[in-house]
C-alpha positions in Angstrom: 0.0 0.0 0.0 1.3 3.5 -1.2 1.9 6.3 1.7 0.4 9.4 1.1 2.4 12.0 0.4 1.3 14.7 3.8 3.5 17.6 4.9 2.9 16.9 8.5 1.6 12.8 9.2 2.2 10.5 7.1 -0.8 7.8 6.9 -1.7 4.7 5.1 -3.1 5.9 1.3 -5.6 3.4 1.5 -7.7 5.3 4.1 -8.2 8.0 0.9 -9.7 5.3 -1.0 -12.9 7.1 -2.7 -14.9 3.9 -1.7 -14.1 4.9 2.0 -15.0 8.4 1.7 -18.2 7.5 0.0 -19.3 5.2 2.1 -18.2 6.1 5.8 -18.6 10.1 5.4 -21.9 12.5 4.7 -20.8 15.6 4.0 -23.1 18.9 3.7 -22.1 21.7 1.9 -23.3 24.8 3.8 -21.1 27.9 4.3 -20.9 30.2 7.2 -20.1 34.1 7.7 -17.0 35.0 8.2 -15.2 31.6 8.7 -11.8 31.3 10.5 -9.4 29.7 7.3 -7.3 26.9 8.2 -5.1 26.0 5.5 -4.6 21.6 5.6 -3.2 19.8 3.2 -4.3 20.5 0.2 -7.9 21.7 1.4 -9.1 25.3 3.2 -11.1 24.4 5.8 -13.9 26.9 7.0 -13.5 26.8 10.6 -15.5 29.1 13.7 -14.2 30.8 16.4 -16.2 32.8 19.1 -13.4 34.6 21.5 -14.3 35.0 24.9 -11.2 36.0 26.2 -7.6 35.9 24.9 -6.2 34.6 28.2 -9.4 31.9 28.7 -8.9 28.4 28.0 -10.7 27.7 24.1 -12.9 24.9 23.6 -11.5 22.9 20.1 -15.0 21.0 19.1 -15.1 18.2 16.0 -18.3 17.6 15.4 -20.0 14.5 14.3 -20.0 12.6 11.1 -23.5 13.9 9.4 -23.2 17.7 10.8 -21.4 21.0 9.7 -19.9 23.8 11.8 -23.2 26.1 10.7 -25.2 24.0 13.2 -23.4 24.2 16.4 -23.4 28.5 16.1 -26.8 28.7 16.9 -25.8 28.9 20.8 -23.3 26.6 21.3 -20.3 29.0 21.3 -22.8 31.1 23.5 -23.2 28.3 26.3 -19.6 27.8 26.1 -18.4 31.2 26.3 -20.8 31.6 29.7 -18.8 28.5 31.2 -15.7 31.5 30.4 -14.1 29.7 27.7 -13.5 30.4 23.7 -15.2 28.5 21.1 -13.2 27.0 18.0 -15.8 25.3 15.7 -13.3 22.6 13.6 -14.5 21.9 10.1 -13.9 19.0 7.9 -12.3 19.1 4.6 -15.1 19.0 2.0 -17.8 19.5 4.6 -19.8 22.7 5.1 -17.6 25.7 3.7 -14.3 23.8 3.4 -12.8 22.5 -0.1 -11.3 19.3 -0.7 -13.2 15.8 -0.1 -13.6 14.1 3.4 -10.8 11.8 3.3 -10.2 9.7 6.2 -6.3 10.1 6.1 -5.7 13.5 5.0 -8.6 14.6 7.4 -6.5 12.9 10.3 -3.4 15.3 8.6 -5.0 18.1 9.3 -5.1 17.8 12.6 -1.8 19.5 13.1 -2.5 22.6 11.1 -6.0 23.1 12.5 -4.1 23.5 16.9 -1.4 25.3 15.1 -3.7 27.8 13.6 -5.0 28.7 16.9 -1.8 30.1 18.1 -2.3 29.2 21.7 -0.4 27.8 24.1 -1.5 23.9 24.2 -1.8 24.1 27.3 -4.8 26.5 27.6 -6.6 24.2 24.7 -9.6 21.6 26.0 -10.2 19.0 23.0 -14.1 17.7 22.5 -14.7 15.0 19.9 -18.3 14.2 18.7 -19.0 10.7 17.1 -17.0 10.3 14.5 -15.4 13.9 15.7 -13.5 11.6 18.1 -10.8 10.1 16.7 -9.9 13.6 15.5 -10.0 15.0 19.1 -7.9 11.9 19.8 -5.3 12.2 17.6 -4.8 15.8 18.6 -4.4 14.3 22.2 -2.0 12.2 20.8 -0.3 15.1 18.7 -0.5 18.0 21.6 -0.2 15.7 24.8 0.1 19.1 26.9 -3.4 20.0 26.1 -5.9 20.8 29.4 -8.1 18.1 28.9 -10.5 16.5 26.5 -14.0 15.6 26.8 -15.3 12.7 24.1 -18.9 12.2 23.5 -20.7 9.5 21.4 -17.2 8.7 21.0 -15.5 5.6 19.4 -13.0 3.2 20.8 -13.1 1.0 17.4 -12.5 2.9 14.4 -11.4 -0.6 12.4 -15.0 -2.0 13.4 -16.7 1.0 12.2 -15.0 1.0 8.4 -15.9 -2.7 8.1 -19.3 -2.3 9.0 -18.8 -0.6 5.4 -16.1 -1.5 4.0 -14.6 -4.7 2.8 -11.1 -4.7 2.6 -10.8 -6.3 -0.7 -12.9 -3.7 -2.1 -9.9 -0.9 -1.1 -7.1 -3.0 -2.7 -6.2 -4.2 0.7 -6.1 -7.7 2.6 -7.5 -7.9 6.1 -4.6 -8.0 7.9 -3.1 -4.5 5.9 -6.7 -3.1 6.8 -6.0 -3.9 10.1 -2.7 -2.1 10.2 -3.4 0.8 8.4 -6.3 1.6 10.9 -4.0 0.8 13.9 -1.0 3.0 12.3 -3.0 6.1 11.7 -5.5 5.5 14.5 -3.9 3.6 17.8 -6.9 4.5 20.0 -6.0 2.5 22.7 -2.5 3.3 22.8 -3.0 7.1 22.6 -5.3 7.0 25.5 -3.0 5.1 27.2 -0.4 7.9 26.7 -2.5 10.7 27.6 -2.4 11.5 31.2 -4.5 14.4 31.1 -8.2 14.8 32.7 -11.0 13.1 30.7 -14.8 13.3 30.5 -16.7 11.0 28.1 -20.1 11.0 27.5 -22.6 9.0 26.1 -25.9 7.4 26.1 -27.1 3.7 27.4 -29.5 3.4 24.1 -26.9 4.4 21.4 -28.1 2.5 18.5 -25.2 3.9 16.1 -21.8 3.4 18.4 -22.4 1.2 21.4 -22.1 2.7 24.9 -19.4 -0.2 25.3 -17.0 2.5 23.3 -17.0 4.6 26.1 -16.6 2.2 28.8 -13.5 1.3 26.9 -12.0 4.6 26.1 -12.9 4.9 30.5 -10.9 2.0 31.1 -7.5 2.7 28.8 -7.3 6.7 30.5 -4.2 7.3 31.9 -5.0 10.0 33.1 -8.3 11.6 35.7 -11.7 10.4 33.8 -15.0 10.9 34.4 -17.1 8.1 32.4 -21.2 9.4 32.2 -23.5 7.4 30.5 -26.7 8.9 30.1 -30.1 6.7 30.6 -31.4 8.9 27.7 -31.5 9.7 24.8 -29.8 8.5 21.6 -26.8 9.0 19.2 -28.0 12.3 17.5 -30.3 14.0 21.1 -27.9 13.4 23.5 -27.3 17.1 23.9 -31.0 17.9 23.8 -32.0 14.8 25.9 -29.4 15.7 28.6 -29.3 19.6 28.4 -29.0 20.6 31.8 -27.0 17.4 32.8 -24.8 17.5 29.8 -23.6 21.3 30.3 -23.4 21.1 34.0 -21.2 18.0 33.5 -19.0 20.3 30.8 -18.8 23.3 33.2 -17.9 21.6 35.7 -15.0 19.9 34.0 -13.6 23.2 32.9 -14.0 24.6 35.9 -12.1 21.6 37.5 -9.2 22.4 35.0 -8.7 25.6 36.1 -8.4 24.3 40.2 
């Protein structure tokens, strides 16, 4: 299997394959006002961000796989600018205003260049990873291990069982086993978590019918660092916010506000 050619990571070329990026990733095309650039890897990716104050911690949020940076503005940056925090929307290349197409390895390349274009100390950065928004928040663990904290929600533990749920790896060029290792190369979940001694809150709901509260019991369990594991009785995949409001944002504050103790 061919490498691609990044200027930061380097990750296995077979995660670009087109049938991945069909299959595995919805992306909308809605642009926003005034978007904060972020130049990746070949893509411009139309990023948010709501500035509460320059020496606050700033919230870096991925959002999930079927959503866009235009739908957390309506009052998200709002809630999380009262908890005394900045707001940095991340945007995915080919989704909402961004160019390029979502590809799974050069999306996990722009990592990098999406913290660096913040130009804040790492240490005043809290990571949140949505769904499929979580292995991006966890590779910028991995990447930036000084970061505050990082709260995962919905979030998965098994990215390898998620591609083959659509994905054969014949169908990409690619035997099993070089399946495997590509998704463990560019994507060592366990590992990274394992490395990351950092405070941790994960969220997510008993009756997830998309990614299996199981995920989060094992992200829990591999934290090196302080973790908070809530799993809420309600709710699903896509209301977990709205079916856990008050709960949800209390549980959020109160991890920030733990941060700065």
């Amino acid at each position: 299997m061919k490498v691609a050619d990044n200027s930061t990571e380097d990750y296995p070329e077979v995660l670009n394959h087109p049938i991945i990026s069909q299959r595995y990733f919805f992306p909308r095309a809605t642009a926003i006002e005034h978007p904060f650039w972020v130049e990746g890897n070949g893509a411009r990716l139309a990023c948010s961000y709501r500035e509460t104050d320059t020496e606050a911690y700033t919230l870096v949020h991925f959002h999930g796989n079927g959503e866009v940076v235009a739908d957390y503005l309506d009052g998200f940056p709002e809630l999380i600018g009262r908890m005394g925090c900045n707001c940095f929307l991340a945007e995915f290349r080919g989704y909402g205003g961004s160019s390029g197409a979502p590809q799974l390895g050069r999306m996990l390349a722009d990592v990098r260049p999406i913290i660096t274009a913040l130009k804040q100390p790492h240490s005043k950065l809290i990571l949140f990873g949505r769904s499929v928004g979580s292995l991006f928040a966890i590779k910028a663990a991995e990447l930036f291990p000084q970061v505050a904290g990082l709260i995962l929600e919905s979030a998965i533990a098994d990215p390898l069982e998620r591609l083959l749920l659509r994905v054969r790896p014949e169908e990409v060029g690619a035997t099993p086993a070089e399946m495997t290792a590509a998704v463990k190369q560019a994507m060592p979940i366990q590992q990274s978590m394992e490395r990351f001694n950092r405070p941790t809150l994960i969220l997510h709901t008993r009756h997830d019918g998309l990614i299996d509260c199981s995920h989060a019991e094992r992200l829990a369990e591999w934290c090196a660092g302080p973790v908070r594991l809530e799993i809420f009785p309600r709710g699903n995949h896509n209301d977990i916010m709205f079916a856990n409001g008050p709960q949800y944002f209390a549980l959020i504050k109160e991890f920030i506000a733990a941060l700065r103790d």
